[in-house]
N, C-alpha and C positions, 0 to 999 in steps of 0.2 A: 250900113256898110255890108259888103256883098262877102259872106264867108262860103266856108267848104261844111257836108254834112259831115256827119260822121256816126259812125256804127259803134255802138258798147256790144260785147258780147258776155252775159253772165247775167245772175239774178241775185247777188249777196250785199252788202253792204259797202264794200269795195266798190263797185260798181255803182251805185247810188253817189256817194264819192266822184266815180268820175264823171258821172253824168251830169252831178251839179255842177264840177270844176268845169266842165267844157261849155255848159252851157250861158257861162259870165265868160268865156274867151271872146275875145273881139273877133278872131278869125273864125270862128266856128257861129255860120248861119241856124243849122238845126242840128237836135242829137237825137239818134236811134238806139234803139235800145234791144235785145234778144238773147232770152224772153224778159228780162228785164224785172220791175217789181212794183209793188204799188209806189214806194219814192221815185222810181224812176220817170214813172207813168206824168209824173209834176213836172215834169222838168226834160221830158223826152217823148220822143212815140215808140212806144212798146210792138212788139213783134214777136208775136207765137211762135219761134221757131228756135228748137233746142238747143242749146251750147252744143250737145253733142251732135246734131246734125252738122257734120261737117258739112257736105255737101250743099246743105241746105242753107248754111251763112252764107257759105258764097253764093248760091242763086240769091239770096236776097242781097248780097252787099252790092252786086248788078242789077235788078231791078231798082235799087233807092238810087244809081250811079252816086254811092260815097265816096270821099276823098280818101276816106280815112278807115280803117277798122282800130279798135283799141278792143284787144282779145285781155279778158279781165281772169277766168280760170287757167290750171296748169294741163288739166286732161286733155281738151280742145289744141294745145299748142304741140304737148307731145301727140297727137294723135295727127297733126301734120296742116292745122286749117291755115296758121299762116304762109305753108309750102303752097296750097292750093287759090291762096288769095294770090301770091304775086305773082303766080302763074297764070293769072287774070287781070295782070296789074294793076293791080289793087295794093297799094301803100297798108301793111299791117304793122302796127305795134305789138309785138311780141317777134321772138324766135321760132326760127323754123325748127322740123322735128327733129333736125342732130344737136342744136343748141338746147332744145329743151332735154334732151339725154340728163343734162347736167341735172336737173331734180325729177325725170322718168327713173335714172338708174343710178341705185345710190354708189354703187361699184364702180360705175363707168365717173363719176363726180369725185371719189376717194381715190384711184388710178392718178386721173387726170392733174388733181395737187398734188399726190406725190411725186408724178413725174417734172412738175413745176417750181414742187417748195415750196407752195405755199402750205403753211401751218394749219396743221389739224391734227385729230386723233389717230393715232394709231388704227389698224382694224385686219381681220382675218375674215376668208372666206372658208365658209363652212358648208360641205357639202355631201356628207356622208353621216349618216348617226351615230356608228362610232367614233368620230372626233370628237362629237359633243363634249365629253369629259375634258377632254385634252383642253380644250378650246376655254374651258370656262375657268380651268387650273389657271391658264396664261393671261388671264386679267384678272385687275383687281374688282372686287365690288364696291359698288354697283355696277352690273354689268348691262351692257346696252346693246341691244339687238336690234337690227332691221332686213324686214323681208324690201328685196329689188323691184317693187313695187308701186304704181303707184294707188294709195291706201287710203286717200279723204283723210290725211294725220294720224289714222289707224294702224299705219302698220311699223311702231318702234314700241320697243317695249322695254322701260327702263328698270331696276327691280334688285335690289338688295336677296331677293329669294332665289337659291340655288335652282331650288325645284320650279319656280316662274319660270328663271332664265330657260333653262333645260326642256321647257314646253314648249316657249319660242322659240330655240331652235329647232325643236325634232317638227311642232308646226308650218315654219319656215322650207324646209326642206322637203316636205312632203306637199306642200302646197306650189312651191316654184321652184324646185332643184335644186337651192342655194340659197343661201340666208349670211347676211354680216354681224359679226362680234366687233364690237367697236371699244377703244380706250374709254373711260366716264371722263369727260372736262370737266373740270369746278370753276368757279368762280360768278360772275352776273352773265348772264347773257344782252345780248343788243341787236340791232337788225340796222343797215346800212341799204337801203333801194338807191339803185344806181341806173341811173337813165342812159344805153349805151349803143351805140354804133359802130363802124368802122372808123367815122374819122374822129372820136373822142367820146368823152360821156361827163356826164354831172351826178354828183352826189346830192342825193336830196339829205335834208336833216337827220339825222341817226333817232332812231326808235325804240322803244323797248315796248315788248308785250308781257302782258300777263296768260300765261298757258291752263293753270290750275284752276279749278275749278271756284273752290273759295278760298277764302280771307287769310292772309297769311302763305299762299301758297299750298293750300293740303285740298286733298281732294285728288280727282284723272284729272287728265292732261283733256284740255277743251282745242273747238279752235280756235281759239282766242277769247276772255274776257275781258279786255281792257287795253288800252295803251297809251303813250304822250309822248310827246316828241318836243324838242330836242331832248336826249336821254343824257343826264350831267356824267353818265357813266364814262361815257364817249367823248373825253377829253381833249383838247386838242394832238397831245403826244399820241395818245389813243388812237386820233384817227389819222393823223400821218403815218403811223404803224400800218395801220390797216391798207392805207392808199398804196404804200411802198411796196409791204408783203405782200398781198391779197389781189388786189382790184386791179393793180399797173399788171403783174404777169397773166392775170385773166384777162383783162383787155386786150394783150397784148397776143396769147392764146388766140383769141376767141375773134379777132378785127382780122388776124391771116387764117382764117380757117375757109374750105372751101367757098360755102357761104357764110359771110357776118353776120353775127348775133346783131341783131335789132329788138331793142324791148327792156326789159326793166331786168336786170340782174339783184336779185333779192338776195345780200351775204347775213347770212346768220352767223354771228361771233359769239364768245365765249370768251370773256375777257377776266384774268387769272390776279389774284392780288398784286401783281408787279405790274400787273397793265399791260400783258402782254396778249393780242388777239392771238385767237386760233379761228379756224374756219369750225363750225358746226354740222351747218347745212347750206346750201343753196339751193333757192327757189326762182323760177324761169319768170315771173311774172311779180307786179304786186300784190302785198300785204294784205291778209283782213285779220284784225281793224288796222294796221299799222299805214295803211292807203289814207282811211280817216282821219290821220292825226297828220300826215305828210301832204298832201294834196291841198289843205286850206293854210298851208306856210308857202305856198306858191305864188310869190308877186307875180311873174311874168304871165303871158299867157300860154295856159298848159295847153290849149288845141294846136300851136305852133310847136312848143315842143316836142310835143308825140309823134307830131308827122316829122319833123325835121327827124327825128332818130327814123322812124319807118323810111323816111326815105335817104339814108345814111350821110347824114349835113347837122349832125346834131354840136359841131364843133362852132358851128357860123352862129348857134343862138346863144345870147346871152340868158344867161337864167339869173335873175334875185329871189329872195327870200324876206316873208315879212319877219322883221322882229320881235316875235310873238312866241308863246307854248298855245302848246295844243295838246285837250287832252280827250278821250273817250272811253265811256264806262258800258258795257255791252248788258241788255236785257236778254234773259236766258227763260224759256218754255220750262213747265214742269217738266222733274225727268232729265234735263240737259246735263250731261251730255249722252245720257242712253235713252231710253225711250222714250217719245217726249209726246206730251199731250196739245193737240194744236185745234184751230177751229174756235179759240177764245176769243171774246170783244176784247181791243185796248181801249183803253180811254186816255185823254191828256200827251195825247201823242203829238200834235203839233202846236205844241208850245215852243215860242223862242223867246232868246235874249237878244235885245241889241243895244247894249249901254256906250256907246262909244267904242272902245277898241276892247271891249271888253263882249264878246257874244256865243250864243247856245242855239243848237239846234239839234235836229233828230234825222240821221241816219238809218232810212228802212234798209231791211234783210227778209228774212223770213216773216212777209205780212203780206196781205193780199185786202184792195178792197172790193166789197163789193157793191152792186148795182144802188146799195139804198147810199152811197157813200159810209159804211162803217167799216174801219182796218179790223182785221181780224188775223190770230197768228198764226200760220203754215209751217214754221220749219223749227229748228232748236234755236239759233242763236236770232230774234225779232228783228230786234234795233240794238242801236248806239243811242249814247247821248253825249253830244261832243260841245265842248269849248275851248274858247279862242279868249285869248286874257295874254298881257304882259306878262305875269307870270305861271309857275305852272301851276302854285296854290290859289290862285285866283281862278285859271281855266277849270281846275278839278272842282272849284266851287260851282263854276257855272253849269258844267257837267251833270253834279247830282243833285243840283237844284233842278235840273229837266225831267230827269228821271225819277229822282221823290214825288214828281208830279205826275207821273205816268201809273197808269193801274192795269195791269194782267193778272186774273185769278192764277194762284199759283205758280208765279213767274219768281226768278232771282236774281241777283247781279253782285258782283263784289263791293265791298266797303270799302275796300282799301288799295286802288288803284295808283301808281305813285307813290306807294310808301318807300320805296330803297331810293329813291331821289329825296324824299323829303326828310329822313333819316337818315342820309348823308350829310 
Protein backbone atom coordinates (compact mmCIF):
# COMPACT_ATOMS: atom_id res chain seq x y z
CA UNK A 1 0.00 0.00 0.00
CA UNK A 2 1.28 3.39 -1.03
CA UNK A 3 2.19 5.57 2.07
CA UNK A 4 3.70 9.23 2.83
CA UNK A 5 7.73 9.36 3.92
CA UNK A 6 8.61 10.95 6.68
CA UNK A 7 11.39 12.70 8.32
CA UNK A 8 12.56 12.10 12.23
CA UNK A 9 14.64 14.93 13.31
CA UNK A 10 16.89 13.92 16.60
CA UNK A 11 19.42 11.22 17.58
CA UNK A 12 18.13 9.94 21.25
CA UNK A 13 16.15 7.23 22.09
CA UNK A 14 12.87 9.08 21.70
CA UNK A 15 13.45 9.23 18.35
CA UNK A 16 14.47 5.44 17.83
CA UNK A 17 10.74 5.29 19.51
CA UNK A 18 9.40 7.10 16.71
CA UNK A 19 11.10 5.76 14.19
CA UNK A 20 10.04 2.26 14.97
CA UNK A 21 6.40 3.46 15.76
CA UNK A 22 6.20 4.94 12.20
CA UNK A 23 7.76 2.56 10.56
CA UNK A 24 4.69 -0.57 11.48
CA UNK A 25 2.11 2.54 10.37
CA UNK A 26 0.29 1.48 7.41
CA UNK A 27 0.24 4.99 6.09
CA UNK A 28 3.87 5.54 6.35
CA UNK A 29 5.80 4.04 3.12
CA UNK A 30 9.50 5.06 4.33
CA UNK A 31 11.20 6.87 7.45
CA UNK A 32 14.06 9.25 7.53
CA UNK A 33 15.80 9.88 10.07
CA UNK A 34 18.53 13.19 10.85
CA UNK A 35 21.15 12.46 12.12
CA UNK A 36 19.40 9.76 13.65
CA UNK A 37 21.24 6.68 15.41
CA UNK A 38 22.51 3.24 15.05
CA UNK A 39 18.58 2.01 16.13
CA UNK A 40 17.41 4.23 13.87
CA UNK A 41 19.66 3.36 11.06
CA UNK A 42 17.25 -0.58 11.30
CA UNK A 43 14.31 0.81 10.76
CA UNK A 44 15.02 4.26 8.73
CA UNK A 45 17.71 6.00 6.41
CA UNK A 46 19.77 8.15 8.37
CA UNK A 47 20.81 11.52 7.21
CA UNK A 48 24.00 13.46 8.37
CA UNK A 49 22.49 16.47 8.76
CA UNK A 50 22.40 18.23 12.39
CA UNK A 51 19.20 18.81 14.37
CA UNK A 52 20.75 22.04 14.79
CA UNK A 53 20.99 22.74 11.15
CA UNK A 54 18.06 24.51 10.74
CA UNK A 55 18.25 25.35 7.56
CA UNK A 56 19.66 22.39 6.65
CA UNK A 57 16.45 20.08 7.69
CA UNK A 58 14.56 21.94 5.58
CA UNK A 59 16.86 21.53 2.38
CA UNK A 60 16.69 18.02 3.08
CA UNK A 61 12.99 17.56 4.14
CA UNK A 62 12.78 19.09 0.08
CA UNK A 63 15.04 17.11 -1.46
CA UNK A 64 13.35 13.52 0.14
CA UNK A 65 9.77 15.66 -0.84
CA UNK A 66 8.42 14.31 2.88
CA UNK A 67 4.94 14.44 3.87
CA UNK A 68 5.75 14.74 7.09
CA UNK A 69 8.52 16.07 9.64
CA UNK A 70 8.10 14.70 13.35
CA UNK A 71 10.74 17.22 15.07
CA UNK A 72 11.82 14.96 18.23
CA UNK A 73 14.18 17.83 20.28
CA UNK A 74 13.03 21.11 22.09
CA UNK A 75 16.05 23.43 20.72
CA UNK A 76 15.44 22.90 16.94
CA UNK A 77 11.54 23.82 17.66
CA UNK A 78 12.32 26.94 19.84
CA UNK A 79 15.06 28.00 17.33
CA UNK A 80 12.03 28.12 14.78
CA UNK A 81 12.64 24.87 12.26
CA UNK A 82 8.87 24.08 12.31
CA UNK A 83 8.36 28.16 11.31
CA UNK A 84 10.57 27.41 8.40
CA UNK A 85 9.07 24.00 7.32
CA UNK A 86 5.57 25.36 6.80
CA UNK A 87 6.75 28.15 5.15
CA UNK A 88 7.80 25.46 2.65
CA UNK A 89 4.79 23.67 3.21
CA UNK A 90 5.91 21.09 4.59
CA UNK A 91 3.41 19.47 7.28
CA UNK A 92 5.78 19.61 10.78
CA UNK A 93 4.85 18.06 14.07
CA UNK A 94 5.95 20.22 16.70
CA UNK A 95 5.13 24.06 17.36
CA UNK A 96 6.37 26.82 15.87
CA UNK A 97 8.89 29.20 17.87
CA UNK A 98 6.11 31.28 19.92
CA UNK A 99 4.44 27.96 20.99
CA UNK A 100 7.76 26.47 21.95
CA UNK A 101 8.32 29.92 24.19
CA UNK A 102 6.24 27.76 26.60
CA UNK A 103 9.53 25.39 27.54
CA UNK A 104 12.41 28.19 25.66
CA UNK A 105 11.20 30.57 28.53
CA UNK A 106 10.35 29.37 31.94
CA UNK A 107 8.90 33.14 32.68
CA UNK A 108 7.11 33.43 29.62
CA UNK A 109 5.29 29.50 30.76
CA UNK A 110 4.77 30.70 34.68
CA UNK A 111 3.12 34.43 33.22
CA UNK A 112 1.13 32.57 30.89
CA UNK A 113 -0.79 30.04 33.80
CA UNK A 114 -0.98 32.50 36.00
CA UNK A 115 -2.80 34.66 33.69
CA UNK A 116 -5.06 31.46 32.91
CA UNK A 117 -5.30 29.69 36.40
CA UNK A 118 -3.93 27.09 35.69
CA UNK A 119 -2.16 25.50 38.98
CA UNK A 120 1.25 25.86 39.63
CA UNK A 121 3.86 27.14 41.89
CA UNK A 122 4.08 30.23 42.94
CA UNK A 123 7.61 32.02 41.55
CA UNK A 124 9.50 35.61 41.66
CA UNK A 125 11.73 37.12 39.30
CA UNK A 126 15.13 37.95 40.44
CA UNK A 127 17.20 40.30 38.98
CA UNK A 128 19.46 42.19 40.88
CA UNK A 129 22.05 40.70 43.51
CA UNK A 130 20.88 42.42 46.26
CA UNK A 131 17.42 40.73 46.18
CA UNK A 132 18.98 37.69 46.50
CA UNK A 133 18.46 37.55 50.35
CA UNK A 134 15.06 38.92 50.16
CA UNK A 135 14.17 36.49 47.72
CA UNK A 136 15.41 33.40 49.39
CA UNK A 137 13.74 34.73 52.97
CA UNK A 138 10.20 34.62 50.91
CA UNK A 139 10.29 30.75 50.34
CA UNK A 140 10.45 28.05 52.04
CA UNK A 141 13.16 25.34 51.63
CA UNK A 142 13.79 23.69 49.43
CA UNK A 143 14.16 26.28 47.24
CA UNK A 144 14.18 25.83 43.49
CA UNK A 145 15.87 28.01 41.08
CA UNK A 146 15.83 28.30 37.34
CA UNK A 147 17.84 30.27 34.78
CA UNK A 148 15.21 31.37 31.48
CA UNK A 149 17.09 29.16 29.56
CA UNK A 150 17.12 26.70 27.55
CA UNK A 151 19.81 24.23 29.57
CA UNK A 152 19.92 20.32 28.24
CA UNK A 153 18.04 19.79 32.11
CA UNK A 154 20.78 21.73 33.31
CA UNK A 155 19.76 24.61 34.32
CA UNK A 156 17.18 24.10 37.80
CA UNK A 157 18.88 23.75 40.73
CA UNK A 158 16.85 22.42 43.53
CA UNK A 159 18.67 22.48 47.10
CA UNK A 160 18.05 22.52 50.85
CA UNK A 161 21.55 24.59 50.91
CA UNK A 162 21.10 28.40 51.51
CA UNK A 163 24.53 28.91 50.13
CA UNK A 164 23.67 26.45 46.68
CA UNK A 165 20.59 28.43 46.35
CA UNK A 166 22.40 31.84 46.75
CA UNK A 167 25.06 30.68 43.91
CA UNK A 168 22.28 29.94 41.66
CA UNK A 169 20.96 33.03 41.75
CA UNK A 170 23.83 35.38 41.78
CA UNK A 171 25.09 32.59 38.70
CA UNK A 172 21.74 33.06 37.08
CA UNK A 173 21.78 36.68 36.89
CA UNK A 174 25.15 37.24 35.89
CA UNK A 175 24.85 34.72 33.21
CA UNK A 176 21.15 36.00 31.59
CA UNK A 177 19.99 39.00 33.42
CA UNK A 178 17.29 37.32 35.40
CA UNK A 179 16.92 34.20 37.04
CA UNK A 180 13.30 32.42 38.89
CA UNK A 181 12.85 31.46 42.54
CA UNK A 182 9.99 29.20 42.37
CA UNK A 183 7.51 27.70 45.42
CA UNK A 184 8.99 23.58 46.06
CA UNK A 185 5.82 21.33 45.10
CA UNK A 186 5.68 18.11 47.05
CA UNK A 187 4.03 15.21 46.32
CA UNK A 188 4.60 12.32 43.04
CA UNK A 189 5.38 13.78 40.06
CA UNK A 190 3.63 12.40 36.43
CA UNK A 191 3.87 13.60 32.82
CA UNK A 192 0.70 13.71 30.67
CA UNK A 193 1.91 14.02 26.35
CA UNK A 194 -0.92 15.45 24.79
CA UNK A 195 -1.03 15.27 20.98
CA UNK A 196 -2.59 18.67 20.02
CA UNK A 197 -3.93 21.09 17.34
CA UNK A 198 -6.39 23.72 16.65
CA UNK A 199 -9.29 21.49 16.31
CA UNK A 200 -8.64 19.21 19.42
CA UNK A 201 -6.14 16.85 20.95
CA UNK A 202 -5.64 13.39 22.63
CA UNK A 203 -4.07 12.30 25.73
CA UNK A 204 -1.67 9.69 25.33
CA UNK A 205 -1.44 7.38 28.68
CA UNK A 206 -0.06 9.36 31.73
CA UNK A 207 3.70 8.53 32.65
CA UNK A 208 6.00 8.87 35.20
CA UNK A 209 9.94 9.14 35.05
CA UNK A 210 12.54 8.48 37.05
CA UNK A 211 14.98 11.80 37.14
CA UNK A 212 17.62 10.53 39.79
CA UNK A 213 20.35 9.00 39.23
CA UNK A 214 20.07 5.81 41.53
CA UNK A 215 17.99 3.48 43.53
CA UNK A 216 15.64 4.99 45.67
CA UNK A 217 15.81 8.31 44.26
CA UNK A 218 19.41 9.66 45.56
CA UNK A 219 21.99 10.83 43.40
CA UNK A 220 21.60 14.54 40.42
CA UNK A 221 18.91 14.70 38.58
CA UNK A 222 19.63 12.62 35.06
CA UNK A 223 17.72 12.97 31.91
CA UNK A 224 15.82 10.35 32.66
CA UNK A 225 16.59 6.65 33.97
CA UNK A 226 13.62 4.87 33.70
CA UNK A 227 9.88 5.04 33.18
CA UNK A 228 6.26 3.13 32.59
CA UNK A 229 3.26 3.97 31.62
CA UNK A 230 0.20 4.02 32.59
CA UNK A 231 1.33 5.69 36.06
CA UNK A 232 -1.47 4.32 38.80
CA UNK A 233 -0.61 7.85 40.21
CA UNK A 234 -2.82 9.31 37.71
CA UNK A 235 -6.04 8.24 38.65
CA UNK A 236 -9.08 8.71 36.92
CA UNK A 237 -10.15 11.80 39.37
CA UNK A 238 -6.52 12.68 38.80
CA UNK A 239 -6.77 13.08 35.46
CA UNK A 240 -10.14 14.73 34.91
CA UNK A 241 -8.52 17.39 37.24
CA UNK A 242 -5.83 17.77 35.16
CA UNK A 243 -7.94 17.77 31.70
CA UNK A 244 -10.41 20.52 33.32
CA UNK A 245 -7.64 22.67 35.11
CA UNK A 246 -4.65 22.34 33.01
CA UNK A 247 -4.94 20.98 29.38
CA UNK A 248 -8.91 22.44 28.47
CA UNK A 249 -7.46 26.31 29.17
CA UNK A 250 -4.15 25.47 27.34
CA UNK A 251 -5.81 24.22 24.53
CA UNK A 252 -7.96 26.69 24.60
CA UNK A 253 -5.05 29.40 24.92
CA UNK A 254 -2.83 27.91 22.65
CA UNK A 255 -5.88 26.71 19.42
CA UNK A 256 -6.71 30.93 19.25
CA UNK A 257 -3.22 32.06 19.26
CA UNK A 258 -1.95 33.78 16.23
CA UNK A 259 -0.55 30.50 15.04
CA UNK A 260 -1.85 27.06 16.62
CA UNK A 261 0.22 25.04 18.47
CA UNK A 262 0.72 21.81 16.47
CA UNK A 263 2.78 19.05 18.25
CA UNK A 264 3.05 17.22 21.42
CA UNK A 265 2.36 19.38 24.52
CA UNK A 266 4.46 17.51 27.34
CA UNK A 267 2.44 18.64 31.02
CA UNK A 268 4.74 17.78 33.87
CA UNK A 269 2.35 17.55 37.09
CA UNK A 270 3.13 17.36 40.67
CA UNK A 271 0.28 15.67 42.06
CA UNK A 272 -0.04 16.51 46.18
CA UNK A 273 -1.58 13.92 48.86
CA UNK A 274 -5.14 15.10 48.02
CA UNK A 275 -4.66 14.55 44.35
CA UNK A 276 -4.66 17.63 43.46
CA UNK A 277 -2.40 18.49 40.17
CA UNK A 278 -0.30 21.40 39.74
CA UNK A 279 1.61 22.20 36.65
CA UNK A 280 5.48 21.72 37.02
CA UNK A 281 6.94 22.17 33.91
CA UNK A 282 5.94 22.17 30.24
CA UNK A 283 7.81 20.67 27.65
CA UNK A 284 7.07 21.63 23.67
CA UNK A 285 7.86 18.19 22.35
CA UNK A 286 7.90 14.43 23.54
CA UNK A 287 9.40 12.70 26.37
CA UNK A 288 12.81 10.68 26.65
CA UNK A 289 12.30 7.69 27.85
CA UNK A 290 8.59 8.84 28.61
CA UNK A 291 8.24 8.57 24.38
CA UNK A 292 9.42 4.80 24.94
CA UNK A 293 7.01 3.77 27.24
CA UNK A 294 3.97 5.95 25.38
CA UNK A 295 4.52 5.26 21.74
CA UNK A 296 4.11 1.18 21.91
CA UNK A 297 0.58 1.76 23.84
CA UNK A 298 -0.40 3.18 20.55
CA UNK A 299 -3.14 0.94 18.71
CA UNK A 300 -3.96 3.18 15.99
CA UNK A 301 -1.48 4.23 13.58
CA UNK A 302 0.90 6.87 14.78
CA UNK A 303 2.08 8.05 11.12
CA UNK A 304 -1.75 9.26 10.76
CA UNK A 305 -1.74 10.88 13.79
CA UNK A 306 1.11 13.03 13.70
CA UNK A 307 0.23 14.43 10.39
CA UNK A 308 -3.37 14.88 11.21
CA UNK A 309 -2.25 17.20 14.34
CA UNK A 310 0.80 18.85 11.80
CA UNK A 311 -1.84 19.50 9.63
CA UNK A 312 -4.57 20.71 12.17
CA UNK A 313 -7.43 17.58 11.77
CA UNK A 314 -6.20 15.84 14.70
CA UNK A 315 -10.16 15.95 15.95
CA UNK A 316 -11.31 13.69 12.80
CA UNK A 317 -8.66 10.77 14.08
CA UNK A 318 -9.75 8.27 16.15
CA UNK A 319 -6.90 7.22 18.53
CA UNK A 320 -7.10 3.66 20.74
CA UNK A 321 -4.79 2.28 23.14
CA UNK A 322 -3.52 -1.31 23.74
CA UNK A 323 -4.35 -2.56 27.10
CA UNK A 324 -1.15 -3.10 28.07
CA UNK A 325 1.85 -1.38 30.65
CA UNK A 326 4.85 -0.39 29.48
CA UNK A 327 7.86 -0.13 31.08
CA UNK A 328 11.81 1.03 30.30
CA UNK A 329 14.81 0.82 32.34
CA UNK A 330 17.76 3.15 30.74
CA UNK A 331 21.65 2.02 30.32
CA UNK A 332 23.85 4.85 31.68
CA UNK A 333 27.86 5.31 30.34
CA UNK A 334 30.58 5.56 33.11
CA UNK A 335 30.54 8.92 34.72
CA UNK A 336 26.61 9.56 33.82
CA UNK A 337 25.38 12.06 34.33
CA UNK A 338 28.84 14.14 34.38
CA UNK A 339 31.54 13.06 32.45
CA UNK A 340 31.12 10.00 30.66
CA UNK A 341 33.47 7.58 29.11
CA UNK A 342 32.20 6.50 25.65
CA UNK A 343 33.89 4.54 22.76
CA UNK A 344 32.93 0.98 24.64
CA UNK A 345 31.83 -2.33 22.85
CA UNK A 346 28.11 -3.45 24.00
CA UNK A 347 27.35 -6.77 23.75
CA UNK A 348 23.71 -8.50 24.09
CA UNK A 349 22.19 -5.70 22.85
CA UNK A 350 19.73 -7.09 20.37
CA UNK A 351 17.99 -9.36 22.34
CA UNK A 352 14.16 -9.58 22.30
CA UNK A 353 11.17 -10.97 23.92
CA UNK A 354 8.17 -12.07 22.03
CA UNK A 355 6.05 -14.25 24.31
CA UNK A 356 2.73 -13.54 23.21
CA UNK A 357 1.49 -10.16 24.64
CA UNK A 358 4.09 -10.34 26.75
CA UNK A 359 7.46 -8.55 24.84
CA UNK A 360 11.08 -6.86 25.21
CA UNK A 361 13.20 -5.03 23.20
CA UNK A 362 16.05 -2.42 22.94
CA UNK A 363 15.74 1.25 22.45
CA UNK A 364 19.17 2.80 21.08
CA UNK A 365 20.36 6.55 22.15
CA UNK A 366 23.81 7.08 22.53
CA UNK A 367 25.48 4.03 20.34
CA UNK A 368 26.84 4.17 17.15
CA UNK A 369 27.75 1.28 14.85
CA UNK A 370 30.42 0.72 13.13
CA UNK A 371 31.68 -0.56 9.70
CA UNK A 372 32.57 -4.19 11.14
CA UNK A 373 28.82 -4.15 12.53
CA UNK A 374 29.83 -3.68 16.53
CA UNK A 375 27.47 -1.00 18.68
CA UNK A 376 29.74 0.94 20.44
CA UNK A 377 28.77 3.77 23.23
CA UNK A 378 28.89 7.62 22.07
CA UNK A 379 26.98 9.56 24.57
CA UNK A 380 25.60 9.21 28.50
CA UNK A 381 22.37 7.94 28.46
CA UNK A 382 23.06 4.28 25.54
CA UNK A 383 19.75 2.52 25.46
CA UNK A 384 16.66 1.48 27.04
CA UNK A 385 15.31 -1.60 27.68
CA UNK A 386 11.56 -1.69 27.35
CA UNK A 387 8.67 -4.06 27.92
CA UNK A 388 5.32 -4.50 26.89
CA UNK A 389 3.29 -7.18 29.46
CA UNK A 390 -0.31 -6.98 30.73
CA UNK A 391 0.97 -5.83 33.56
CA UNK A 392 3.40 -3.57 34.82
CA UNK A 393 5.41 -6.25 37.16
CA UNK A 394 5.50 -8.47 34.33
CA UNK A 395 6.75 -5.49 31.56
CA UNK A 396 9.43 -4.41 34.36
CA UNK A 397 10.34 -8.26 34.38
CA UNK A 398 10.72 -8.23 30.72
CA UNK A 399 12.53 -5.00 30.83
CA UNK A 400 15.53 -6.18 33.15
CA UNK A 401 15.64 -9.39 31.92
CA UNK A 402 16.99 -7.52 28.52
CA UNK A 403 19.12 -5.56 30.11
CA UNK A 404 20.91 -8.15 32.68
CA UNK A 405 21.64 -9.55 29.46
CA UNK A 406 23.30 -6.47 28.02
CA UNK A 407 27.22 -5.81 28.98
CA UNK A 408 29.09 -2.20 28.90
CA UNK A 409 32.23 -2.03 30.78
CA UNK A 410 31.44 0.32 33.38
CA UNK A 411 27.99 1.14 32.48
CA UNK A 412 24.71 1.42 35.13
CA UNK A 413 21.14 1.44 35.36
CA UNK A 414 18.61 1.60 38.07
CA UNK A 415 17.16 -1.32 40.23
CA UNK A 416 14.29 0.01 40.99
CA UNK A 417 12.20 1.41 38.22
CA UNK A 418 8.44 1.37 39.21
CA UNK A 419 8.90 1.10 42.75
CA UNK A 420 6.06 3.94 43.86
CA UNK A 421 3.40 2.05 41.56
CA UNK A 422 4.39 -1.18 42.87
CA UNK A 423 4.51 0.00 46.67
CA UNK A 424 1.36 1.48 46.24
Amino acid sequence: MAGIEVLVVGSGGREHALALGLSKSDSVSKVHCSPGNAGTSMVAENHQVSDSDIEGIVDLAIQLSVSLVVVGPEAPLVHGLSDRLRANSIPSFGPHSEGALLEGSKIHAKMLMQSLGVPTGSFHRVENLDEIEGSLDSFEPPWVIKRDVLAGGKGVTVTTSREDAREALKYGIEEDGFVLIEEHLSGEEASILVIMDESGYVMLPPSQDHKRVGNNDTGPNTGGMGAYSPAPIVTPSVLARAREEIIEPMHHYLRNSSTPYRGCLYVGLMIDSQGSPSVVEFNVRLGDPEAQVTIPLIKSDLGELLLSAAEGRVSETQVEFKKLHASTVVLASEGYPGAVVTGREIYGWNTEIDEGLVRGFVHLAGASMDERGKLTSNGGRVLSATGLAPSLNESLEASYQIIGGITLDGSHYREDIGFRALSG
